[in-house]
C-alpha positions as CSV (number, residue, x, y, z in Angstrom):
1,X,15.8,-10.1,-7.1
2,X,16.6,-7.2,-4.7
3,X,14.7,-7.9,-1.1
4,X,12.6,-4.8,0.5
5,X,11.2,-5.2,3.9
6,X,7.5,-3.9,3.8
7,X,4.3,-4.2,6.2
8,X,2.0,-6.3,4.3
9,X,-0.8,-4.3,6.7
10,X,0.0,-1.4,5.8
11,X,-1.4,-0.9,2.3
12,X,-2.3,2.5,1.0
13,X,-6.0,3.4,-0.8
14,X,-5.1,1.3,-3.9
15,X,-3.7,-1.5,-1.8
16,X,0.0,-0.9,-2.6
17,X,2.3,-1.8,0.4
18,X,4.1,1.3,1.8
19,X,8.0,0.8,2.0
20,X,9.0,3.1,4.1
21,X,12.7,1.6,4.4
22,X,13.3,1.5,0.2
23,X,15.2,4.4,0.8
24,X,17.6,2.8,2.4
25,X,18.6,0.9,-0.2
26,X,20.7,3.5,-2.2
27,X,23.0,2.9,0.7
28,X,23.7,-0.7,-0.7
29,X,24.8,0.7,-4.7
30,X,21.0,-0.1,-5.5
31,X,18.9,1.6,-8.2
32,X,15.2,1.3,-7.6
33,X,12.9,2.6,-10.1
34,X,9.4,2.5,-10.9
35,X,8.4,-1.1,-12.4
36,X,11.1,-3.1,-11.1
37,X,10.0,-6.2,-9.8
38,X,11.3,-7.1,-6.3
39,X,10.9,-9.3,-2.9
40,X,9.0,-7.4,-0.3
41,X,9.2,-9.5,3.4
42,X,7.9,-9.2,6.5
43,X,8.4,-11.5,9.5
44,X,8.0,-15.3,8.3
45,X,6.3,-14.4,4.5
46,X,7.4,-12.7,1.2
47,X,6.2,-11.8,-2.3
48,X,7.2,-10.7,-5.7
49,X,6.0,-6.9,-6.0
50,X,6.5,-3.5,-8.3
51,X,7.7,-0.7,-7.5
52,X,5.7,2.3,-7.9
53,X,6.8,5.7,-6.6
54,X,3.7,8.1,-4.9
55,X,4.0,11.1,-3.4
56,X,7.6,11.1,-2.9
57,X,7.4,7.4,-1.1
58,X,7.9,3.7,-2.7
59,X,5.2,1.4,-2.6
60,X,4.8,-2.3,-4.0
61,X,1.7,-3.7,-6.0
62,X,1.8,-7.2,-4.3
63,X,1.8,-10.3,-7.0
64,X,-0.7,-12.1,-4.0
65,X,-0.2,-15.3,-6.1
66,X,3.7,-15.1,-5.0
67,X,3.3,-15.4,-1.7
68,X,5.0,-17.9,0.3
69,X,6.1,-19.1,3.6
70,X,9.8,-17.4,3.8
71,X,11.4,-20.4,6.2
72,X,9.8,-23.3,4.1
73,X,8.8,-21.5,0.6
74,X,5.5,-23.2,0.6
75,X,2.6,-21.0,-1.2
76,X,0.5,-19.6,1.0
77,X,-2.9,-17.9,0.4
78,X,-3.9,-14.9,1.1
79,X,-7.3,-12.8,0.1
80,X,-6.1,-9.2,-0.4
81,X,-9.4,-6.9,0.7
């Protein structure tokens, strides 16, 4: 699954983290589009996502049940607001 580093804290109105860097990815030969189901990370934790595309910028609907501690893969909880 294609990684995507994102800000967990910075979720827009529907709770979607913004990727501001996803971008950058055509840079590596890689074809996002809308629905595909990624890695976003930040610092020591990651989750499974999709992609969504709004207002010209990528965002991620966080699968919260996917995420896990990224140096020891244990689950970790989290209560999105």
């Amino acid at each position: 699954m294609i990684k995507i580093w994102g800000d967990f804290n910075q979720r827009d109105e529907l709770g979607r983290v913004v990727l501001p860097s996803a971008d950058d990815m055509k840079s590596e030969q890689v074809n996002l589009e809308p629905g595909l189901r990624v890695i976003i990370w930040m610092e020591d934790i990651e989750a499974e996502g999709v992609l969504e595309k709004d207002k010209g910028v990528w965002r991620a609907r966080i699968v919260w049940e996917t995420l896990k501690d990224r140096e020891t893969g244990r689950p970790l909880e989290f209560q999105p607001p």
